[in-house]
C-alpha positions as CSV (number, residue, x, y, z in Angstrom):
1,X,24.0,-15.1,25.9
2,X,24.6,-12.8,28.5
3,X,23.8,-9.1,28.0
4,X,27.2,-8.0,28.3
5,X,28.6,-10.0,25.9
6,X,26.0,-9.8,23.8
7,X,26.2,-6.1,24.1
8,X,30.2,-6.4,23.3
9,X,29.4,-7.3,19.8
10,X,26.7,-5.4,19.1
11,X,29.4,-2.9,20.0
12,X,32.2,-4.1,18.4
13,X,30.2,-4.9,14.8
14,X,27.1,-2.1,14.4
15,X,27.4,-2.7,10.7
16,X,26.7,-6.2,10.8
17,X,24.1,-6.4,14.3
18,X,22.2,-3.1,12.2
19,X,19.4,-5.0,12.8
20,X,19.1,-5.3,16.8
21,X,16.8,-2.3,17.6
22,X,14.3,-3.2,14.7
23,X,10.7,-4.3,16.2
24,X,9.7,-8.4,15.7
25,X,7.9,-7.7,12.1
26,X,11.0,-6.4,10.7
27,X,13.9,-8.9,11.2
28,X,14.2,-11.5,14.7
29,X,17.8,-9.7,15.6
30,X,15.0,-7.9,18.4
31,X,15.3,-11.1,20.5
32,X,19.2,-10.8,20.4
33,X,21.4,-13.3,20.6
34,X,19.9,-16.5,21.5
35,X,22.8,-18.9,22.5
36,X,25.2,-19.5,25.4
37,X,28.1,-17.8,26.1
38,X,30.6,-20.3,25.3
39,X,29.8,-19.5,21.6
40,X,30.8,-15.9,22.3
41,X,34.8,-16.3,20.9
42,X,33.1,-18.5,17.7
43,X,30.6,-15.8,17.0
44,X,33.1,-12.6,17.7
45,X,35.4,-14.3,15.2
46,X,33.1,-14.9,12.8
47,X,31.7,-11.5,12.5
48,X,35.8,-10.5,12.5
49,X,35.7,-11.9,9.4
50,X,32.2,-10.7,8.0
51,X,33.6,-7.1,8.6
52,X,36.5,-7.6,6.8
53,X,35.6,-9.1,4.1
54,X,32.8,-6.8,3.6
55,X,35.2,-4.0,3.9
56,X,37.1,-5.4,1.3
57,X,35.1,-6.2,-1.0
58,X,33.6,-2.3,-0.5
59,X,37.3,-0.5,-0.9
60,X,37.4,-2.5,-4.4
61,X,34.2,-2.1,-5.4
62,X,32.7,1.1,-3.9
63,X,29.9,1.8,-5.7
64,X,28.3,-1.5,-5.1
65,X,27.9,-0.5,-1.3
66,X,28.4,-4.3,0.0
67,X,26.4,-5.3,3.4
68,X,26.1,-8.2,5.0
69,X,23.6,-7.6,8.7
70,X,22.9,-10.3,11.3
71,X,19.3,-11.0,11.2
72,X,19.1,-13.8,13.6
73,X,21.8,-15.3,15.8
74,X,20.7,-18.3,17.9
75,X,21.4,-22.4,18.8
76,X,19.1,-24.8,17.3
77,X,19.9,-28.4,17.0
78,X,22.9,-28.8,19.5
79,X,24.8,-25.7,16.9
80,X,24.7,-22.3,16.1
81,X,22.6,-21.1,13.4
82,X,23.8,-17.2,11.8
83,X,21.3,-16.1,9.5
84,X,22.0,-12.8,7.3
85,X,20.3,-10.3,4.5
86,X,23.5,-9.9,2.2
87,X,26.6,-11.5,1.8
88,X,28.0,-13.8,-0.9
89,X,29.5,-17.2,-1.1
90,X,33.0,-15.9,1.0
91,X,30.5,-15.3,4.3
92,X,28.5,-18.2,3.5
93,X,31.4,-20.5,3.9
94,X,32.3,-18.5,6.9
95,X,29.6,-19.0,8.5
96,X,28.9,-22.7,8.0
97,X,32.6,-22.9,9.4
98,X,31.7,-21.0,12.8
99,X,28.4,-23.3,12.7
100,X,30.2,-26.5,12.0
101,X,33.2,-25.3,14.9
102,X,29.8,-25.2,17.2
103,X,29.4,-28.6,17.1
104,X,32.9,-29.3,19.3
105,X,32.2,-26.3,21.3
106,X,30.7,-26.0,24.6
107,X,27.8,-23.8,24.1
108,X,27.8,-22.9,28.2
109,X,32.1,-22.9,28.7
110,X,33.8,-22.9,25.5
111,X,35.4,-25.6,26.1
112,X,35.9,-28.9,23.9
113,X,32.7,-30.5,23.6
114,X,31.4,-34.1,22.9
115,X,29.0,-34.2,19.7
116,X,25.6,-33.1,20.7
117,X,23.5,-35.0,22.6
118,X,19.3,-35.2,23.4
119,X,18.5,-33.8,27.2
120,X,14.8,-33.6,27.8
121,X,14.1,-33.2,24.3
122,X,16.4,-30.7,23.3
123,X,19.7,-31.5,21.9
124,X,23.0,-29.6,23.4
125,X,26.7,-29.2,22.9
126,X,28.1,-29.3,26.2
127,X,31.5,-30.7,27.5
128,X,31.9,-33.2,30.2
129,X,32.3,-31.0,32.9
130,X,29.0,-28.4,32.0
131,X,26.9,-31.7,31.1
132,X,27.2,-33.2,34.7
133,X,26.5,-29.9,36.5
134,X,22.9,-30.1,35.0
């Protein structure tokens, strides 16, 4: 993802992208986000919902002190993968919806996207139009 968008987010959600500045040993958010930027709306609304739910669940519950940080963000497999430390079943099911939504998604455009196909031994989501530019 490009560095400005990628920079957007870590903006946008420092609770959940905590993580970014740590070194390799501690967590893999120091690569940053490793996908294209056609993910960029999936992943933005995803971690919408992260931060409200975990602000939620931290206005009912305050002395729990409810977290839920990125700790790697990347494609694998033609889909997103969105790993966290924290969280409960709510952002779990979240999350497999934003990877599952990855899957139609053009990871380079956004755009609608054909199921994932194999490239030179790598698998992509890519739409019509971004798949014959290669």
């Amino acid at each position: 993802m490009k560095k400005e968008l990628q920079d957007k987010l870590f903006n946008k959600y420092p609770e959940i992208f905590v993580q970014k500045d740590l070194s390799m040993k501690e967590t893999a958010m120091c690569w940053g986000i490793s996908c294209g930027d056609g993910w960029y709306r999936i992943i933005d609304t995803l971690c919408d919902t992260i931060q409200q739910h975990v602000a939620n669940v931290n206005r009912n519950k305050p002395n729990e002190n409810f977290t839920c940080q990125a700790v790697q963000v990347k494609e694998k497999f033609g889909g997103l993968r969105f790993y966290t430390y924290g969280g409960d079943e709510y952002i779990d099911g979240a999350i497999s919806l934003a990877e599952s939504m990855s899957y139609l998604t053009c990871s380079e455009c956004g755009n609608k996207a054909s199921s994932p196909q194999r490239d030179r031994g790598w698998i992509y989501t890519l739409c019509i139009h971004c798949r014959n530019e290669e």
